[in-house]
KOLTITOR-275081 format. One line per field, with one value per residue (C-alpha): residue number from 0; chain; z, y, x. Coordinates in steps of 0.001 Angstrom, whole numbers. Layout:
BEGIN
pos c(NUM|...);
unit c(A|...);
w c(Z|...);
v c(Y|...);
u c(X|...);
// end
This chain:
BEGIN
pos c(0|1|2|3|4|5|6|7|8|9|10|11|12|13|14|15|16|17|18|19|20|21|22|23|24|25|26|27|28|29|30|31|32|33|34|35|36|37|38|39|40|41|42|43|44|45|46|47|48|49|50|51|52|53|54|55|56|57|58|59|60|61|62|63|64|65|66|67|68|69|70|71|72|73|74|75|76|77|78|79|80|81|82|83|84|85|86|87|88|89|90|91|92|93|94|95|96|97|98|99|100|101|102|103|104|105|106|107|108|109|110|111|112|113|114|115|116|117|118|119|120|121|122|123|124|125|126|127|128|129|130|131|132|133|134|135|136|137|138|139|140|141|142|143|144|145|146|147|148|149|150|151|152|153|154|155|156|157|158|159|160|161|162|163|164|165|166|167|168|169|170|171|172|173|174|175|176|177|178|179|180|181|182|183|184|185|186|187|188|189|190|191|192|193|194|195|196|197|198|199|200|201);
unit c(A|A|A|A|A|A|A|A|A|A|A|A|A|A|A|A|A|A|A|A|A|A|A|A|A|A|A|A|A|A|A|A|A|A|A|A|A|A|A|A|A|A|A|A|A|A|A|A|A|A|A|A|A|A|A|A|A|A|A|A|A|A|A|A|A|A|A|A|A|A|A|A|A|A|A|A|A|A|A|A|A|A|A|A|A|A|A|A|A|A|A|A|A|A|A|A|A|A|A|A|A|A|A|A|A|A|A|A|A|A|A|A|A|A|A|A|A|A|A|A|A|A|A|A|A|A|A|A|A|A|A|A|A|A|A|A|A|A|A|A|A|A|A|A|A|A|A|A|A|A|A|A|A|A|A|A|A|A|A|A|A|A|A|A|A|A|A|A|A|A|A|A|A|A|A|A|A|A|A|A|A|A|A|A|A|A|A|A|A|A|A|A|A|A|A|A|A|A|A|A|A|A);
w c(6368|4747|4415|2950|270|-774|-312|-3274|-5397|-5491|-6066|-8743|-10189|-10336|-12114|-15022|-16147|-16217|-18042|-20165|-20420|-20625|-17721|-15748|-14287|-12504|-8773|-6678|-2734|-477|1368|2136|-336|1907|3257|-306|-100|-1595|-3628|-4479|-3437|-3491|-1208|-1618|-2591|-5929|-9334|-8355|-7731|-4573|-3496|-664|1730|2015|3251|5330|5241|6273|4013|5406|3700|5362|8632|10005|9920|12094|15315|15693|14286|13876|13603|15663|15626|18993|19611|18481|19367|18895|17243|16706|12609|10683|9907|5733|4905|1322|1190|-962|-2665|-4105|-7057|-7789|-10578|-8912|-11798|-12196|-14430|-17531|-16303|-16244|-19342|-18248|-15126|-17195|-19164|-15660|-14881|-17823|-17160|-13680|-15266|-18416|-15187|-12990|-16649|-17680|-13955|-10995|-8923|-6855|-4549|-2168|-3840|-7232|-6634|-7117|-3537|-2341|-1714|354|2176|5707|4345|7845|8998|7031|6474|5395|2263|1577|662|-2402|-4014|-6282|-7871|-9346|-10761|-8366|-9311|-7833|-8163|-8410|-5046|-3638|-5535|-3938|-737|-1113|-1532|358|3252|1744|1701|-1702|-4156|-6737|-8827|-11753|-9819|-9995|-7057|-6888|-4321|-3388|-2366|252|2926|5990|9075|11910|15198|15428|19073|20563|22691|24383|22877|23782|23298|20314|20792|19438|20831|22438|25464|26203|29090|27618|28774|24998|26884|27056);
v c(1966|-1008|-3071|2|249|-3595|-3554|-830|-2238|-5868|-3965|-2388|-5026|-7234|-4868|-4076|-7785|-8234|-5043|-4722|-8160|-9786|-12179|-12048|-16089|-14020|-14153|-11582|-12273|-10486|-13223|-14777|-16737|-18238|-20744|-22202|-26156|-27427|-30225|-27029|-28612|-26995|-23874|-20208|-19785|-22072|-21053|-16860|-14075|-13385|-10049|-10277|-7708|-9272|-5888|-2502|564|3775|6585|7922|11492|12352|11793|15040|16836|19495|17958|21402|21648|24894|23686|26220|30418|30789|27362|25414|21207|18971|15535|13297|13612|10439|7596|7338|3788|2305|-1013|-4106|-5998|-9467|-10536|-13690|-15482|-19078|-21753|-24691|-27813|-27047|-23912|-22776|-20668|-18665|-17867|-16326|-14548|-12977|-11929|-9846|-8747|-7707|-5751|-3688|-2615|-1342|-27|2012|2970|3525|6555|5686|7095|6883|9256|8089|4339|2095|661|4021|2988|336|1748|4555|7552|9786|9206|12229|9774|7158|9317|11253|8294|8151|6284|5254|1698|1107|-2385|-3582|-5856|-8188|-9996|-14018|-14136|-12173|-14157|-17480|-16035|-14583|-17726|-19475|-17605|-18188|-21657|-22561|-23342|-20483|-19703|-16528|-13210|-9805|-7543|-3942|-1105|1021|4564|5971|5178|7419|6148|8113|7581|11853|11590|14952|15576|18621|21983|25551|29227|30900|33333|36718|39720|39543|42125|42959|44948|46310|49419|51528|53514|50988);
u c(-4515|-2541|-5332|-7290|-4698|-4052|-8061|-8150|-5406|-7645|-10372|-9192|-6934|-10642|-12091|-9551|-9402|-13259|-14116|-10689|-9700|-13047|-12401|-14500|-13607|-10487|-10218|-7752|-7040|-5311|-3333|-88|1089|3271|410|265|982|4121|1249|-808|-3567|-7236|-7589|-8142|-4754|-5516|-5831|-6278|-3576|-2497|-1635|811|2928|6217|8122|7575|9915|9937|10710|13242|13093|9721|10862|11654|8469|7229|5244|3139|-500|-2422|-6461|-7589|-7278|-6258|-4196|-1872|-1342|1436|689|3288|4016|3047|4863|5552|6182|6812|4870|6687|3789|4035|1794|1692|-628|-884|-2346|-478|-453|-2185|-3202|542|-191|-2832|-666|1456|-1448|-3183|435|958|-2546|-1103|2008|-425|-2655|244|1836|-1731|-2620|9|-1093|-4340|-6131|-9427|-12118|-11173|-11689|-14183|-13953|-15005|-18675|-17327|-14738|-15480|-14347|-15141|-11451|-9744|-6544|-7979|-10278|-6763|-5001|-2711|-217|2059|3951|6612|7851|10699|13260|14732|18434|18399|19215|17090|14176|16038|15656|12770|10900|12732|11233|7709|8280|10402|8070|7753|4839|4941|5097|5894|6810|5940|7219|3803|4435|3059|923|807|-181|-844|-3388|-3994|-3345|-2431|427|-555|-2428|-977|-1800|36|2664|655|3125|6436|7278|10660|12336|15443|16809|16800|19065|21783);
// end
C-alpha cells in the first residue's frame, strides 16, 4: 500500500510538469536519496527528483476502532482494525553545478503541484490503468499532504542520517494510508433475541 501511494504521487507529479509545465525532459524516482554519492556522480539518483520515505507513524486517533465486522446477514467476524499511518515524504530536486538553477525551478514545480492538488486517490489517478485494483484497499485509497516544516536542526540531522550532503528539498506529511492484511480472527452467529429466566414475580 506504500508503494501504491508514492507509486501514484510520481505518477502524478510526472505528469503535471510535462503537460503544465511543458517539461517533458523531467524525470521522478521513487528512491532513497540517501545512496546519492557525496561527488554526485552519474546514477539514477542524478539530475531527477527523488521521492523518498524518510518516516512512518501511526495516527494515533484512529486507533481504537471496533474489531467486529458485519459482511454477512447471519454472522458477524472479527478482523483486526487497520493500522492508519501518516507517511513523511522527502522531495528532493537533485541537479547540481550549472544545473543548480533548474533544481530550484523543478522544486517550485514540486510545491505549485502539492499547492493546486493535495487530496488523491486510486480511481481518480492516472496510474489507475496500471495499478490491480481487485484488492478493495488498495482501489479505496486516499490521501492527503500537507507541507511539513522542519527546524534547522532537524534538517542537520536529517541529512546527516542520509549521508550529509544536501541538495534543494521539500518534505511533505501524506495522510493516510491504511494498511490492513483482512485476516479474520474468528466469525460468530449474531445475537438475534435474548431469553431470560427471571421470576416477574420477584
Amino acid at each position: 500500500m506504500i508503494d501504491i501511494a508514492l507509486i501514484l504521487l510520481r505518477d502524478e507529479l510526472t505528469s503535471y510538469i510535462n503537460v503544465s509545465k511543458n517539461d517533458n525532459s523531467v524525470v521522478v524516482n521513487i528512491d532513497n536519496i540517501g545512496l546519492l554519492e557525496p561527488g554526485g556522480g552519474s546514477s539514477s539518483l542524478s539530475d531527477s527528483i527523488i521521492i523518498t520515505l524518510v518516516n512512518i507513524e501511526e495516527e494515533s486517533t484512529l486507533k481504537n476502532q471496533s474489531a467486529v465486522r458485519r459482511p454477512f446477514i447471519n454472522n458477524a467476524t472479527y478482523q483486526n482494525p487497520p493500522v492508519y499511518l501518516n507517511l513523511y515524504v522527502l522531495f528532493t530536486s537533485n541537479y547540481s553545478g550549472t544545473n543548480y538553477p533548474l533544481a530550484l525551478k523543478r522544486l517550485s514545480y514540486i510545491i505549485q503541484f502539492l499547492q493546486s492538488k493535495n487530496s488523491f486517490s486510486v480511481a481518480s489517478s492516472i496510474s489507475a490503468g496500471s495499478i490491480d485494483l481487485s484488492q478493495s484497499d488498495i482501489s479505496d485509497l486516499k490521501f492527503t499532504l500537507e507541507l511539513y516544516t522542519l527546524t534547522f536542526e532537524q534538517i542537520n540531522h536529517l541529512w546527516g542520517s542520509l549521508g550529509g550532503r544536501q541538495v534543494p528539498f521539500a518534505m511533505y506529511k501524506l495522510r493516510l494510508v491504511a494498511i490492513t492484511d483482512r485476516a479474520i480472527i474468528r466469525e460468530v452467529p449474531l445475537i438475534e433475541e435474548i431469553e431470560t429466566r427471571a421470576n416477574p414475580n420477584n
